[in-house]
N, C-alpha and C positions, 0 to 999 in steps of 0.2 A: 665412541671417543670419550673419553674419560680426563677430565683437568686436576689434579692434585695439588691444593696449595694452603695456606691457614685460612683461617678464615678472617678473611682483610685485604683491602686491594694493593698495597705498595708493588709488588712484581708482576701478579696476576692478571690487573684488571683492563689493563693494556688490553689482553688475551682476550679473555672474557667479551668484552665488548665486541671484538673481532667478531668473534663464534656467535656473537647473538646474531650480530647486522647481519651476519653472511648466511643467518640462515641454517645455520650446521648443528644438530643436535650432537648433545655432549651431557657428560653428569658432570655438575659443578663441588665436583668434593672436597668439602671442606672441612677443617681441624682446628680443635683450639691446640693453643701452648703446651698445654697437659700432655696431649696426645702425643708430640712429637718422637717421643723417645717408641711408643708403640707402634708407630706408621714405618717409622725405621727398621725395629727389629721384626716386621711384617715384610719389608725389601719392598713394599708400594714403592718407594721413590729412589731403588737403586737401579740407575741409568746404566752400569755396567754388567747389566745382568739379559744376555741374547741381543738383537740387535738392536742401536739405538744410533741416533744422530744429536752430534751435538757442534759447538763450536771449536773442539780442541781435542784431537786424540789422544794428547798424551799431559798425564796432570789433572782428568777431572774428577772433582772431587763425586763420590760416587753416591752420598747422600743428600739431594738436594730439593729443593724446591722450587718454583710449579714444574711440575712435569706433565708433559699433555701424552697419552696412552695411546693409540690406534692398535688397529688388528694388530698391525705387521713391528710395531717397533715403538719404544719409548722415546720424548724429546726432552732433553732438559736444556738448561740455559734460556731467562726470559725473553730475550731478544730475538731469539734461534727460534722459536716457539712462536713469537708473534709472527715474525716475517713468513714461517711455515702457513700458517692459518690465514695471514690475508691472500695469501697464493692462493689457498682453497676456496674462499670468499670472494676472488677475486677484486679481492682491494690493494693490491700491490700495485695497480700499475697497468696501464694498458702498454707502454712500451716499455723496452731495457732504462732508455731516459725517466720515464714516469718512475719505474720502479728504484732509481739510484733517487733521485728527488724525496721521494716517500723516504727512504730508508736513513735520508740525510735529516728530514725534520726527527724523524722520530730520536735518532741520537741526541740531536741536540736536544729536545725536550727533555730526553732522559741524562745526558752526561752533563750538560749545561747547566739543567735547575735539578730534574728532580734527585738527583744525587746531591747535590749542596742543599736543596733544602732537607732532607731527609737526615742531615748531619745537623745542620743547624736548628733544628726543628723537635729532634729525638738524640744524637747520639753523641752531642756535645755536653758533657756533665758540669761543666764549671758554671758557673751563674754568669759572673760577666763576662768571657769568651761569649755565653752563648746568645746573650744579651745582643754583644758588638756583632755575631754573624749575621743574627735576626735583622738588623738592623739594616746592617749592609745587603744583605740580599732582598730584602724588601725596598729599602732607597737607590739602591744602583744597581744590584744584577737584572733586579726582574723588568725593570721600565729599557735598561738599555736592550735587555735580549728582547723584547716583545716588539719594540721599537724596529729592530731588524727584521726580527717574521714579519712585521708588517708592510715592511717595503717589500720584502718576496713575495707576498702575499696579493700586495696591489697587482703586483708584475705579473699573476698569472690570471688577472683577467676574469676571472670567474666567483662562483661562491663557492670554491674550496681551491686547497693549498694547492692544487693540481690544475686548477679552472673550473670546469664545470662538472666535473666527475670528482666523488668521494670516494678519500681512499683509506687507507690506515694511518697517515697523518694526518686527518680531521678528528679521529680518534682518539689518536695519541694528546692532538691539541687539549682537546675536552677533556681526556685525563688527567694531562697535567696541570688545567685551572680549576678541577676540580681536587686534585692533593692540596693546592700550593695557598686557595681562596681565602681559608680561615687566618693564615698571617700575613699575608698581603691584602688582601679585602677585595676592592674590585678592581681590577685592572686590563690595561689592553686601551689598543684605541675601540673606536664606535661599531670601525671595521673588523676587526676581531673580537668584539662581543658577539658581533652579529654571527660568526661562525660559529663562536661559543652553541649561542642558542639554536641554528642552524641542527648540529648534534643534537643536541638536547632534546630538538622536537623531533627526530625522527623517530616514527611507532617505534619502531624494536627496541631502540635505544631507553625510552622512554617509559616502557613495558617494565623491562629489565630494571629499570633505576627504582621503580615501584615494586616490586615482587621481589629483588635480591633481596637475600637473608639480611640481617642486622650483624654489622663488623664488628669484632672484639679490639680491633685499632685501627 
């Protein structure tokens, strides 16, 4: 199994993470900037080439990134890719409910924050727009969304999103206070630190955070 993506976590690391905890070996192939134009006209990352799964049959774009390889087929789209991989990890989900729960934090982590911050953070050029998003998404988006995961969070009883079984939205959690730390600083109540760190210490997780390569962003 093979991961293709730059070398940088913003899509990938989601994944990455997955494939450690789960235990699933993989080459974590990474590329700077430079390279992209090479990795392309190599077709490493075109999804329309034999069989492959993805979110959309028709419209997708055919050069893309992270794509996760297997024997039998390429996956592109990161979302499509994560959910693929805690299925094989078995961190989806012990039932259809567990598994729509999972699939709900993680959107939200991902359409909620980390896509606004990702604009306000990088892909807003103007100095004071990006100023006033910084602003606003560290004073009101991020305390009021955290504030909700937190009441879910209470409500399932346990040490993870799910209760007492880890899934790929304890994952995703960790990922996203780990993007978002440096312009919000520390945040969350006591109770979602403690998941935070929960992540944090677990060996594989841990291993990984110590031996991944050094990001170019």
């Amino acid at each position: 199994m093979k991961l293709t993506y730059f070398n940088g976590p913003v899509r990938a690391e989601l994944i990455r993470l997955i494939l450690v905890q789960g235990g699933i070996e993989f080459e974590d192939f990474r590329f700077e900037f430079n390279d992209w134009p090479k990795i392309k006209e190599e077709g490493v990352v075109n999804c329309t080439r034999g069989r492959y799964i993805h979110s959309a049959n028709i419209g997708i774009e055919p050069f893309q990134v992270p794509v996760l390889e297997t024997d039998e087929v390429k996956i592109c789209q990161s979302r499509v890719i994560a959910r693929y991989a805690a299925s094989l990890a078995g961190l989806a989900g012990k039932t259809s409910e567990e598994e729509a729960i999972s699939d709900m934090f993680v959107s939200a982590f991902e359409d909620d924050i980390l896509e606004k911050y990702w604009k306000c953070a990088y892909f807003e050029k103007d100095p004071e727009k990006k100023a006033e998003l910084q602003k606003n998404f560290k004073e009101e988006k991020v305390p009021k969304f955290l504030d909700n995961i937190d009441r879910l969070y209470q409500k399932s009883g346990g040490d993870y999103l799910l209760g007492n079984s880890l899934s790929y939205a304890d994952l995703a959690y960790y990922r996203m206070i780990n993007a978002i730390k440096d312009l919000t600083g520390d945040v969350g109540s006591d109770r979602l630190k403690g998941l935070y760190q929960r992540v944090a210490a677990l060996p594989k997780i841990a291993h990984y955070e110590q031996t991944k390569p050094k990001p170019a962003f």
